[in-house]
DSSP file (Angstrom, degrees, kcal/mol; ACC not computed):
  #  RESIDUE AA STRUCTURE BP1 BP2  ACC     N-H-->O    O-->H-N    N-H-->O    O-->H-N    TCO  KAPPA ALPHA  PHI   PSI    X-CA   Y-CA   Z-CA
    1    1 A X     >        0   0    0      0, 0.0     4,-2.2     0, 0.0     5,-0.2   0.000 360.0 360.0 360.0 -38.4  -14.3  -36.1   -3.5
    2    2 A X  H  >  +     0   0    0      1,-0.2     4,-0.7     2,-0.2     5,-0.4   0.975 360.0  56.8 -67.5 -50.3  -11.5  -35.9   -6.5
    3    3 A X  H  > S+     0   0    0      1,-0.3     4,-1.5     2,-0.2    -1,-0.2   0.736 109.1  43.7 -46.3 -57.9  -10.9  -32.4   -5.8
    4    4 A X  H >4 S+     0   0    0      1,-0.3     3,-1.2     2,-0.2    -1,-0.3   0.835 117.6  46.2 -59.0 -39.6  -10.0  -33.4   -2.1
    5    5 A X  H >< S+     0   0    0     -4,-2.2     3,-3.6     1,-0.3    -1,-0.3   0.990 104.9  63.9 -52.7 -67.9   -7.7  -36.7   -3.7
    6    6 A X  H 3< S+     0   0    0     -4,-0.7    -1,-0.3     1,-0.3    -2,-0.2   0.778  95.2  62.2 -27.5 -39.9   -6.4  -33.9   -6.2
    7    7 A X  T << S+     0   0    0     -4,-1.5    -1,-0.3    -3,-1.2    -2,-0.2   0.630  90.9  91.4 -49.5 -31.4   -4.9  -32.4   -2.7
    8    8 A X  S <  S-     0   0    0     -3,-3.6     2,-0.2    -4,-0.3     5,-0.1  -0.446  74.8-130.1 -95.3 143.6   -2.9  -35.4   -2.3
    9    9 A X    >>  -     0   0    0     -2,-0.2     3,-1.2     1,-0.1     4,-0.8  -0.700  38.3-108.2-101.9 147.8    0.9  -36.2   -3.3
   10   10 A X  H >> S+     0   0    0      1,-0.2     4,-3.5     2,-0.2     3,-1.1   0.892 119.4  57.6 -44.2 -40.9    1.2  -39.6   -5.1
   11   11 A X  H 3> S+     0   0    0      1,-0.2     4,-1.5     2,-0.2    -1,-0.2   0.872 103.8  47.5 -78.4  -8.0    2.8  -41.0   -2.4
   12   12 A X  H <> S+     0   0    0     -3,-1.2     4,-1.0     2,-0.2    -1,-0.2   0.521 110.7  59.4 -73.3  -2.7    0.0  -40.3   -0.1
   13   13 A X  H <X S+     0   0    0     -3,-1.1     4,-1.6    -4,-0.8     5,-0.4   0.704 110.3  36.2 -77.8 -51.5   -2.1  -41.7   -2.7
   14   14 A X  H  X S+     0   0    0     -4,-3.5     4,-2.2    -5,-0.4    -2,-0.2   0.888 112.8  57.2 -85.3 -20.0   -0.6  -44.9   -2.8
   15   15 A X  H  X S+     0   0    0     -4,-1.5     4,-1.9    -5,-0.2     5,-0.2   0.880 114.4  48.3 -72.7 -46.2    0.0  -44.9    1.0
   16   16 A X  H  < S+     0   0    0     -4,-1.0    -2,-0.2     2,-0.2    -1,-0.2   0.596 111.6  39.1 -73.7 -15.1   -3.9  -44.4    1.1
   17   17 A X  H >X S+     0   0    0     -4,-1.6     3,-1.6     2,-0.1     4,-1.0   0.743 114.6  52.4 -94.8 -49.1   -5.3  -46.6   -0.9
   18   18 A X  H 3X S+     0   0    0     -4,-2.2     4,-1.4    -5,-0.4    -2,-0.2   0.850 113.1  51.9 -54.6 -27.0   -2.8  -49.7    0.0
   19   19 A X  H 3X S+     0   0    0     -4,-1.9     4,-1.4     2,-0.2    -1,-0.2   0.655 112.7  39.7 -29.6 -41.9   -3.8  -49.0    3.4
   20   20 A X  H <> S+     0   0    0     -3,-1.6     4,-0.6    -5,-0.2    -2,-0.2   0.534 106.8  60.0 -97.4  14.2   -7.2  -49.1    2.6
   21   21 A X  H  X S+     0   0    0     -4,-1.0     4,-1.9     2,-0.2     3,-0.5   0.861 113.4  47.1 -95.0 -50.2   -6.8  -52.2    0.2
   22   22 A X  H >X S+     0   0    0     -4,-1.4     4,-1.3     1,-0.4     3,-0.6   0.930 109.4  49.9 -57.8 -75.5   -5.4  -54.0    3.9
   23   23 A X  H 3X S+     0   0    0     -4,-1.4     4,-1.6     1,-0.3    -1,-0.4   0.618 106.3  48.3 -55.3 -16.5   -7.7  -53.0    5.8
   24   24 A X  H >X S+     0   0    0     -4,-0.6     4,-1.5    -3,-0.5     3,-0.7   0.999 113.9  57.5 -80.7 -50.1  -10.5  -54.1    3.7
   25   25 A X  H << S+     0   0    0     -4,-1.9     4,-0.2    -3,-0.6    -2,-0.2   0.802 109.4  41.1  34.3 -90.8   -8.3  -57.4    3.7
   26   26 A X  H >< S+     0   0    0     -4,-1.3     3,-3.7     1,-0.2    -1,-0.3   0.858 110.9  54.6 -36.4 -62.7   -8.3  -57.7    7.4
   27   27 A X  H << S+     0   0    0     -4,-1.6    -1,-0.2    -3,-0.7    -2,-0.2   0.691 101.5  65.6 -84.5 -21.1  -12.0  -56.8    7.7
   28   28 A X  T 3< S+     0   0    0     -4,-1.5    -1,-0.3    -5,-0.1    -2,-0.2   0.631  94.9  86.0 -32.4 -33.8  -12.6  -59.8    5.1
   29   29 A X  S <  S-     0   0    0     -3,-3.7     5,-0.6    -4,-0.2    -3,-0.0  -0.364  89.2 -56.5-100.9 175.3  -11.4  -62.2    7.6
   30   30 A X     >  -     0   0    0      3,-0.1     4,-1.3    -2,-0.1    -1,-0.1   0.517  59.3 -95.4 -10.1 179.6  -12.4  -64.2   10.2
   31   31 A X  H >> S+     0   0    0      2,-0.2     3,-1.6     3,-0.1     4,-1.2   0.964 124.1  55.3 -82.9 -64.9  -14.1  -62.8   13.3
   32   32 A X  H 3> S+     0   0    0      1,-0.3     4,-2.0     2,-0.2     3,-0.4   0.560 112.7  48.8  -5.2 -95.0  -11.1  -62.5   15.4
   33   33 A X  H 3> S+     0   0    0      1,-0.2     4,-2.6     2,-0.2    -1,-0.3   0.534 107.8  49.5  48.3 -92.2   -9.9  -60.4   12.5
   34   34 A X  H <X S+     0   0    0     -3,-1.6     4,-3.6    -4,-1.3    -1,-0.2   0.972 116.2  47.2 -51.2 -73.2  -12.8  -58.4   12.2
   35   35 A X  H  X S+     0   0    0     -4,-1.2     4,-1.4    -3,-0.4    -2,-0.2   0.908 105.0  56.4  -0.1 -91.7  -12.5  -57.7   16.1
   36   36 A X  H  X S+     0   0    0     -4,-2.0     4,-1.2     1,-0.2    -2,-0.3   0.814 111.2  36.6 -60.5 -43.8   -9.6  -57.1   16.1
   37   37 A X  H  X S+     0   0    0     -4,-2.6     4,-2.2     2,-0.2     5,-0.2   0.580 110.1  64.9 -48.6 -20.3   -9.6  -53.9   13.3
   38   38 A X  H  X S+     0   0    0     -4,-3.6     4,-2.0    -5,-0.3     5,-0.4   0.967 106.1  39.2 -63.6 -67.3  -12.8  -52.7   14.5
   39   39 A X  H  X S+     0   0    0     -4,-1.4     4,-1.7     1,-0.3    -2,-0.2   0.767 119.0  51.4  -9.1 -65.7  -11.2  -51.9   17.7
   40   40 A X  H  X S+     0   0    0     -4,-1.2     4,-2.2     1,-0.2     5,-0.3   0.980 106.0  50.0 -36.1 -58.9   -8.4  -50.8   15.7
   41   41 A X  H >X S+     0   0    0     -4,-2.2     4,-1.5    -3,-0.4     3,-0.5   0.916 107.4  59.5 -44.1 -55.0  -10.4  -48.6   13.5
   42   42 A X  H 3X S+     0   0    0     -4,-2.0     4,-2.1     1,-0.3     5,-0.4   0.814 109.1  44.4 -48.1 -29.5  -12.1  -46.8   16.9
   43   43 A X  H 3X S+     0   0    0     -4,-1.7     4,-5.5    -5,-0.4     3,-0.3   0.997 108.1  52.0 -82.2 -44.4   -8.9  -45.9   18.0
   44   44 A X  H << S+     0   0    0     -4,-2.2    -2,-0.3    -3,-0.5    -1,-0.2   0.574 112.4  52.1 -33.3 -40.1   -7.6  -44.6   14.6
   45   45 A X  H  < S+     0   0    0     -4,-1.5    -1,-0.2    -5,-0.3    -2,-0.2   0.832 115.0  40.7 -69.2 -50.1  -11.1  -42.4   14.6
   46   46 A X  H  < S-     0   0    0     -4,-2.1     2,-0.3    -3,-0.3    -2,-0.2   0.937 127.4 -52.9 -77.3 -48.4  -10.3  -40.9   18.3
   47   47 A X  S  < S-     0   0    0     -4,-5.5    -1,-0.3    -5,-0.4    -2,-0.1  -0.934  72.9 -46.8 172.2 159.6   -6.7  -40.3   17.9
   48   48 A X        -     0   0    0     -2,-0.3    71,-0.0    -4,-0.1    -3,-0.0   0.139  68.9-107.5 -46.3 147.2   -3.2  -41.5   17.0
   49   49 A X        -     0   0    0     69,-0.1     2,-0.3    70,-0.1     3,-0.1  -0.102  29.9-124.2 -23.3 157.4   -2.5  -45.2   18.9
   50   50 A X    >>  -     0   0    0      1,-0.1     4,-1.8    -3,-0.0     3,-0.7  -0.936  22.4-110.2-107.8 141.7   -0.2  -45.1   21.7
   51   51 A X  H >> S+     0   0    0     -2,-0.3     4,-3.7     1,-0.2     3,-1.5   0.876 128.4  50.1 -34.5 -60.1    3.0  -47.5   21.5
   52   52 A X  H 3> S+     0   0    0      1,-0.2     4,-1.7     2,-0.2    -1,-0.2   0.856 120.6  38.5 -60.7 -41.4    1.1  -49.7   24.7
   53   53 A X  H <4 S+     0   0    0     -3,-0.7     4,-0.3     2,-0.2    -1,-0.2   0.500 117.9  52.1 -65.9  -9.7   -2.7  -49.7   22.0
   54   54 A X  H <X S+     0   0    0     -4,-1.8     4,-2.0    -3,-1.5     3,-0.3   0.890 112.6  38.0 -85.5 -60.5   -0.2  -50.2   19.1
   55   55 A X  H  X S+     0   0    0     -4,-3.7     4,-3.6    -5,-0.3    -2,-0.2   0.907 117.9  59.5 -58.1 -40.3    1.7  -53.6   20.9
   56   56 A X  H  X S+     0   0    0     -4,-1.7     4,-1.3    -5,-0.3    -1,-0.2   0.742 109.6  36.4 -72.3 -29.5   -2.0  -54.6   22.2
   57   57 A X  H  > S+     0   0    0     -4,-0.3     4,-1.3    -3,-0.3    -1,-0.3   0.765 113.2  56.2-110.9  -0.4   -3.5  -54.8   19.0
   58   58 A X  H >X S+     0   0    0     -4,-2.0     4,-1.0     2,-0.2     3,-0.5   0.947 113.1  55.3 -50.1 -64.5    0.0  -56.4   17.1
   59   59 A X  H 3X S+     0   0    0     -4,-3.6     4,-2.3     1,-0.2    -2,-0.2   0.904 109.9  34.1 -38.0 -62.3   -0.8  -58.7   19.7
   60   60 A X  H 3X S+     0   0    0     -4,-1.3     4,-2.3     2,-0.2    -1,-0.2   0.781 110.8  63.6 -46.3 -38.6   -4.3  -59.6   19.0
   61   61 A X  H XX S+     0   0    0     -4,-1.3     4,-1.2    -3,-0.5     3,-0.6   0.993 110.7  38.0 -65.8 -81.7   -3.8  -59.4   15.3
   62   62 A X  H 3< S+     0   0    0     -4,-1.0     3,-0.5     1,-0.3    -2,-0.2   0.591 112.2  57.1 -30.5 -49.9   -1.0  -62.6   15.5
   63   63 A X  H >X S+     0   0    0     -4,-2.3     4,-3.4    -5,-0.2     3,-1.4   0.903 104.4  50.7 -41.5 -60.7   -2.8  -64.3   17.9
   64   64 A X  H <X S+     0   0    0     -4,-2.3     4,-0.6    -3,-0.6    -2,-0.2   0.672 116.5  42.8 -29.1 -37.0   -5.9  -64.3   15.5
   65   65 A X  H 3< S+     0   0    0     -4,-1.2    -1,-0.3    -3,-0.5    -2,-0.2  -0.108 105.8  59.1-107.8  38.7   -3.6  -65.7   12.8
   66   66 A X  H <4 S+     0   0    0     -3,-1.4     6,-0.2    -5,-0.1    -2,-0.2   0.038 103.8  54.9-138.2 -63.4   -2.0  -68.1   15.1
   67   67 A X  H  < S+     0   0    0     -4,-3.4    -2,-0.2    -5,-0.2    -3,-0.2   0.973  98.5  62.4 -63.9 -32.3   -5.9  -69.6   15.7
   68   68 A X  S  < S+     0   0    0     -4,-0.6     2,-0.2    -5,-0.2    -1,-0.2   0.792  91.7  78.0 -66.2 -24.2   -6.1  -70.0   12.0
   69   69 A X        -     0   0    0      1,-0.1    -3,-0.1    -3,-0.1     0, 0.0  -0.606  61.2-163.2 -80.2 142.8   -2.9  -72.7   12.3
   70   70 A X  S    S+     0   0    0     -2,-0.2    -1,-0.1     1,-0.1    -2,-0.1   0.617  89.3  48.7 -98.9  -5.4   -4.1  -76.1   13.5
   71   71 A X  S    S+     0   0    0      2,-0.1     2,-0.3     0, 0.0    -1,-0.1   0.578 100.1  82.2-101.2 -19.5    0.0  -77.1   14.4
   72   72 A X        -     0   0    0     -6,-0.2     2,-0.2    -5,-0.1    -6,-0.1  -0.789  61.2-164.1-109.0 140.7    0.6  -74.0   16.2
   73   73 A X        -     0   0    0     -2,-0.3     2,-0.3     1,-0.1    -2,-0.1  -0.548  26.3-122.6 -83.5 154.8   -0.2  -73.1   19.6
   74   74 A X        -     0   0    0     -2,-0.2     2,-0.2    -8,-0.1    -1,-0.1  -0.617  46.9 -98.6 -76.9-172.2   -0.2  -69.4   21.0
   75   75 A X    >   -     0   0    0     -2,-0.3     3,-1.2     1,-0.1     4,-0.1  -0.703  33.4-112.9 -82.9 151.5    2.6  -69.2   24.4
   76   76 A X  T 3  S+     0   0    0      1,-0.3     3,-0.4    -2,-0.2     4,-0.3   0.411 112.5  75.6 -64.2 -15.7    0.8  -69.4   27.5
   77   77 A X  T 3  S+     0   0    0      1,-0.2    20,-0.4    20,-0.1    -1,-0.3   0.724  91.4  50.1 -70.9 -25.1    1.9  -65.9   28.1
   78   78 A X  S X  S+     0   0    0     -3,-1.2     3,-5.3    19,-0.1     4,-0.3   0.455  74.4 101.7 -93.9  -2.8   -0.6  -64.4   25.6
   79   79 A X  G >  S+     0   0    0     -3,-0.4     3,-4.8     1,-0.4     6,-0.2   0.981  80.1  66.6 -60.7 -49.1   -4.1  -66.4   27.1
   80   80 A X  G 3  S+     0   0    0      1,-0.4    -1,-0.4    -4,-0.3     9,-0.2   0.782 103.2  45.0 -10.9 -48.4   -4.5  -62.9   28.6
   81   81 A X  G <  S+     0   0    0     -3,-5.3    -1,-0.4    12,-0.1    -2,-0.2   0.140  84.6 125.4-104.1   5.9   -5.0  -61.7   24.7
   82   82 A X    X   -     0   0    0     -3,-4.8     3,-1.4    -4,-0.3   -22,-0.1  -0.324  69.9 -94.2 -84.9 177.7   -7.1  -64.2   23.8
   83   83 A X  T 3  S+     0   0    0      1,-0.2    -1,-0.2   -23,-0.1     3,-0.1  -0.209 115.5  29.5 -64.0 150.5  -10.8  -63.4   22.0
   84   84 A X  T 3  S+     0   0    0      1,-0.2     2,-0.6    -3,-0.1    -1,-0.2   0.115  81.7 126.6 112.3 -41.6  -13.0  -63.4   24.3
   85   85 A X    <   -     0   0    0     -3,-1.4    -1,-0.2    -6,-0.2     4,-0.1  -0.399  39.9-161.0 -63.1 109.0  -10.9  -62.1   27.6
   86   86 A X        +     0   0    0     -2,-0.6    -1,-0.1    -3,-0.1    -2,-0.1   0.855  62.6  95.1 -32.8 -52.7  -13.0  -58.7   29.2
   87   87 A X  S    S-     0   0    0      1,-0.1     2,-0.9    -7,-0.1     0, 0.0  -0.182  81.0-130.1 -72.9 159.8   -9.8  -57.5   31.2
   88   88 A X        -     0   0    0     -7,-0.0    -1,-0.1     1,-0.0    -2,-0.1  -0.838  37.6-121.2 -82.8  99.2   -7.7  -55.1   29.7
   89   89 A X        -     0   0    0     -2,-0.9     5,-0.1    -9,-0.2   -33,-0.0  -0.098  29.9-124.1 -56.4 149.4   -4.1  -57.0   30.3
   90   90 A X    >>  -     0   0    0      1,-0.1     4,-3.5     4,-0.1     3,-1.0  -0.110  31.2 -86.5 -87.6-175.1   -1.7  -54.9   32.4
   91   91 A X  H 3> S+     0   0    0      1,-0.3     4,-4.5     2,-0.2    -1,-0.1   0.930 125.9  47.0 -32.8 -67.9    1.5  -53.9   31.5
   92   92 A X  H 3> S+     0   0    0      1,-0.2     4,-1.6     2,-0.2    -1,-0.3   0.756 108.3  58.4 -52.4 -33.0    3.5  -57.0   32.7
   93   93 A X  H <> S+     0   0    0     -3,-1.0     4,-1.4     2,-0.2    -2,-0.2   0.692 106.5  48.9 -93.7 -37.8    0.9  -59.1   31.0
   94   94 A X  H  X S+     0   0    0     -4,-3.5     4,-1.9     2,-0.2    -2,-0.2   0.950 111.2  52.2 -67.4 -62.6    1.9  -57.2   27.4
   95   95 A X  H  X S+     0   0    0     -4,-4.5     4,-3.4     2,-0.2    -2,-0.2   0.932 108.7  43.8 -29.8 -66.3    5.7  -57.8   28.0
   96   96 A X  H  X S+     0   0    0     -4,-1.6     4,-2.0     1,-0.2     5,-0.3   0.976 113.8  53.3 -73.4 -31.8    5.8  -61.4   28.6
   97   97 A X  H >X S+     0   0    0     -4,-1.4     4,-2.0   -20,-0.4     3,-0.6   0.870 108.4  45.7 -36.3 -60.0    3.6  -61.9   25.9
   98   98 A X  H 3< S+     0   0    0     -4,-1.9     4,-0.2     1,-0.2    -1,-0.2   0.895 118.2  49.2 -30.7 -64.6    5.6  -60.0   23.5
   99   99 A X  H >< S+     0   0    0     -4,-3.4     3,-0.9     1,-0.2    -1,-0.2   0.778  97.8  61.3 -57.0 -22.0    8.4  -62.1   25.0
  100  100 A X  H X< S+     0   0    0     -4,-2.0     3,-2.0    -3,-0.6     4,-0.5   0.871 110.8  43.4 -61.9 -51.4    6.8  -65.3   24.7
  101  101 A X  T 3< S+     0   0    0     -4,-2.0    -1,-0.3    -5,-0.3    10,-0.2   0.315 102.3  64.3 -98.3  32.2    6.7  -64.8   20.4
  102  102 A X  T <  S+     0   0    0     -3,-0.9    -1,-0.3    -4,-0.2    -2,-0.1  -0.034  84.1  70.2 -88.7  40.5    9.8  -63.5   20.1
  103  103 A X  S <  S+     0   0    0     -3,-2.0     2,-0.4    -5,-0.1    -2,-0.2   0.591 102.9  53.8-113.1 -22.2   11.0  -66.7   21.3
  104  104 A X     >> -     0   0    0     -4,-0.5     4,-4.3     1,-0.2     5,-0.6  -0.960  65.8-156.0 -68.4 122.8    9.7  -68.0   17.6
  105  105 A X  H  >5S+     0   0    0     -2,-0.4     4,-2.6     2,-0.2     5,-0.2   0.987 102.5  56.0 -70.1 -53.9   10.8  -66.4   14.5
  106  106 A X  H  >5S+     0   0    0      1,-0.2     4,-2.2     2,-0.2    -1,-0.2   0.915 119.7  37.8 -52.0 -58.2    7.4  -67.7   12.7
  107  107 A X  H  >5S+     0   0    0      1,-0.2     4,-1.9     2,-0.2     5,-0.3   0.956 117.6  47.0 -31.4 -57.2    5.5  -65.5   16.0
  108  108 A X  H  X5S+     0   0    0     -4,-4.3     4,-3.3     1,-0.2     5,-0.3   0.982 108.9  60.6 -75.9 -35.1    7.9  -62.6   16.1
  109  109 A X  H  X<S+     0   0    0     -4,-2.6     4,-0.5    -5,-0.6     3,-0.4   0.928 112.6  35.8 -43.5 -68.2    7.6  -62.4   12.2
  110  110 A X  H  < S+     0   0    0     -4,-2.2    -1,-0.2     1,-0.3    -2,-0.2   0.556 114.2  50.1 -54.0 -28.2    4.2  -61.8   12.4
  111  111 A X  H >X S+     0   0    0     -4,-1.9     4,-1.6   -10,-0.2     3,-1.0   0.654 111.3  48.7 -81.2 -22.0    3.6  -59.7   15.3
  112  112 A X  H 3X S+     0   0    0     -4,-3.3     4,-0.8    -3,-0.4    -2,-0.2   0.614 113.6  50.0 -84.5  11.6    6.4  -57.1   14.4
  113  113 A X  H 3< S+     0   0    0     -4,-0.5    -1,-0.2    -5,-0.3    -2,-0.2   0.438 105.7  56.0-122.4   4.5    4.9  -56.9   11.1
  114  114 A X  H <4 S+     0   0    0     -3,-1.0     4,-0.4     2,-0.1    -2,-0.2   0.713 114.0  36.3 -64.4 -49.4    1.9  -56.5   12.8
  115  115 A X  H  < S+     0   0    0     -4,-1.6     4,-0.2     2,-0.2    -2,-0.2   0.644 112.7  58.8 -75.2 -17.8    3.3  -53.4   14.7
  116  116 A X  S >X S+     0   0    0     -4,-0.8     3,-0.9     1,-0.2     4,-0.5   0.870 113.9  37.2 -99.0 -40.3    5.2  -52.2   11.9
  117  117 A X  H 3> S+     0   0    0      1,-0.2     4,-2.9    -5,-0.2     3,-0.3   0.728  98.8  77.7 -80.1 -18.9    1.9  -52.0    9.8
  118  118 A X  H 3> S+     0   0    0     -4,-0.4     4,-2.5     1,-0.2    -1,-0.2   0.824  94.5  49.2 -57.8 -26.7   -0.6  -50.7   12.7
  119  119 A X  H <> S+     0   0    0     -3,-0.9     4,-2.0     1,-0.2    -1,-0.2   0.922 115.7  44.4-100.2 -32.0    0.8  -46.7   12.5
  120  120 A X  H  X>S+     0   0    0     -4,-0.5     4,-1.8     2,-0.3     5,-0.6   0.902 111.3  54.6 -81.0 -47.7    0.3  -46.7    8.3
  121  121 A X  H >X5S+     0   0    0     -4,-2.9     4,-2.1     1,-0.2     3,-1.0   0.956 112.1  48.8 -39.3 -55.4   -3.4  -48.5    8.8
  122  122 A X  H 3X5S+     0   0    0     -4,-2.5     4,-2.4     1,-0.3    -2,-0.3   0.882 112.4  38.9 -39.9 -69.2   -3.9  -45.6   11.0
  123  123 A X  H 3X5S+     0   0    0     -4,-2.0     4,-0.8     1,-0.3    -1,-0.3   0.541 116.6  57.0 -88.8 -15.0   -2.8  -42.7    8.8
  124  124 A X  H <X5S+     0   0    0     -4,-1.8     4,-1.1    -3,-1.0    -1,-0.3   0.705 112.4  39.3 -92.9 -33.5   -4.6  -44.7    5.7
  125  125 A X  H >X<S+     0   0    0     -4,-2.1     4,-2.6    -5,-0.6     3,-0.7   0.998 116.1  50.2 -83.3 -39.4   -8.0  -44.8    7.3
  126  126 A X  H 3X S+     0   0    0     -4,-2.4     4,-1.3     1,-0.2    -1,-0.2   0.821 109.6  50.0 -48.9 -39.2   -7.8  -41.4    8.8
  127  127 A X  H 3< S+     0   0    0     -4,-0.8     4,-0.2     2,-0.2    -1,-0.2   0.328 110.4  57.8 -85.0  -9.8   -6.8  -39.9    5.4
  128  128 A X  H XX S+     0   0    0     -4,-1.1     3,-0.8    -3,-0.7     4,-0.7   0.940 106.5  40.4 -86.8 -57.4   -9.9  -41.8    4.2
  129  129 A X  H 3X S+     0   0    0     -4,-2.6     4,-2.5     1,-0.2     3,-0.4   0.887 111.5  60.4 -56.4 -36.7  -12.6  -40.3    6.4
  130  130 A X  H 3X S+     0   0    0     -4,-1.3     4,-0.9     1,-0.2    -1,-0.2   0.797 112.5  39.0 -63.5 -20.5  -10.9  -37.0    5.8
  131  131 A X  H <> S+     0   0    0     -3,-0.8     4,-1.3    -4,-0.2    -1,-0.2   0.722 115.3  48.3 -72.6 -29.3  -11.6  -37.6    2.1
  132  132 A X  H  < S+     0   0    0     -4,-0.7     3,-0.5    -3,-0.4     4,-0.4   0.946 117.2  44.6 -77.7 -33.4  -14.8  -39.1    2.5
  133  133 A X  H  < S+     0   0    0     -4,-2.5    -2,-0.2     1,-0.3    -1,-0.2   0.679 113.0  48.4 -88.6 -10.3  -15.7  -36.0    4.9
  134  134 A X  H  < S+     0   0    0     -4,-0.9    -1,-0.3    -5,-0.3    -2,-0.2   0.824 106.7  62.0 -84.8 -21.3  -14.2  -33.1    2.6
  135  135 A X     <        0   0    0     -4,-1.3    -2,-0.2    -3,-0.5  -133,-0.1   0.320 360.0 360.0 -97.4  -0.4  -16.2  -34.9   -0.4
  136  136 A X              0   0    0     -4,-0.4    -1,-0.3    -3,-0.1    -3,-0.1   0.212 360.0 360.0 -69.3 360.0  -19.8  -34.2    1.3
């Protein structure tokens, strides 16, 4: 396993271990949480996110930390997203949600920084099984 880390430029070093320092974070927390990055992780395993699996799990993520406030509601636009819901929400269902929290700055803070963090989780956990799998 060093040799394959040797492989690696410091900033992919640091992008790969603070990446994996969040996600063990995440997988720390609640179940919602948990859920929600497993899911992540699965996708991250099969193949890059797509912007619509990228906004769906921003979504999820902020909703999850949303249930952790006892003053704060989510928008009636997200129930779609909540734990628990089977359907996959369509398209329309992702939009007004989205619109619904940027209609709070505490919401839209958290979900873009949700979205903005999803594509580096990705590239830290892949570059982590590629480590783990060059170091067998």
């Amino acid at each position: 396993m060093d040799t394959a880390l040797g492989e690696l430029s410091d900033p992919e070093l640091d992008t790969l271990f603070s990446g994996k320092n969040v996600l063990g974070s995440y997988h720390r927390k609640a179940d919602c949480f948990q859920d929600a990055m497993a899911r992540v992780k699965t996708r991250c395993e099969e193949s890059h996110m797509d912007e619509q699996e990228r906004i769906q799990a921003a979504i999820s993520m902020t909703l999850c930390e949303l249930a952790t406030a006892r003053h704060y509601a989510p928008p009636m636009e997200c129930a779609a997203f909540s734990k628990g819901q089977q359907n996959h929400p369509s398209g329309h269902a992702q939009a007004a949600c989205v619109e619904a929290l940027s209609r709070s700055a505490q919401f839209w803070s958290s979900y873009s920084g949700y979205l903005r963090e999803l594509p580096q989780l990705c590239f830290a956990f892949r570059r982590w099984l590629d480590v783990g799998k060059s170091g067998a």
